[in-house]
VOGU-3710 file (C-alpha; in Angstrom, 3 decimals, decimal comma):
1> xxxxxxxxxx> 9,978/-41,879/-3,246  7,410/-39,113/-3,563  5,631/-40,706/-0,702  8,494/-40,698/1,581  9,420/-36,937/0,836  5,327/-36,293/1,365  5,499/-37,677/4,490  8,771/-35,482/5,207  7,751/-32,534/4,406  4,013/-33,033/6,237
11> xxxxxxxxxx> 6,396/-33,479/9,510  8,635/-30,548/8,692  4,898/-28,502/8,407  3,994/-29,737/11,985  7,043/-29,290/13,246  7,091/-25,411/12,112  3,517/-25,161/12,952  3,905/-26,249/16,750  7,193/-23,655/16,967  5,175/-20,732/15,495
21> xxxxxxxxxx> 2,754/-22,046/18,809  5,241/-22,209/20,725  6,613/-18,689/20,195  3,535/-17,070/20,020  2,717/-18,597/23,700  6,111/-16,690/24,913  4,481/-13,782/23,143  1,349/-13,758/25,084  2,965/-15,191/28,322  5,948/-12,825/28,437
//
């Protein structure tokens, strides 16, 4: 159980981090 919701949340963190990425790209780019 506590495993599973580790794993979770470590893909909800990479999933956040690469869409703060992505919008600071469209920040630079436009």
């Amino acid at each position: 159980m506590l495993k599973e919701h580790l794993i979770c949340s470590e893909w909800l963190c990479l999933h956040f981090v690469s869409l703060s990425n992505q919008y600071t790209i469209y920040k630079v780019f436009f």
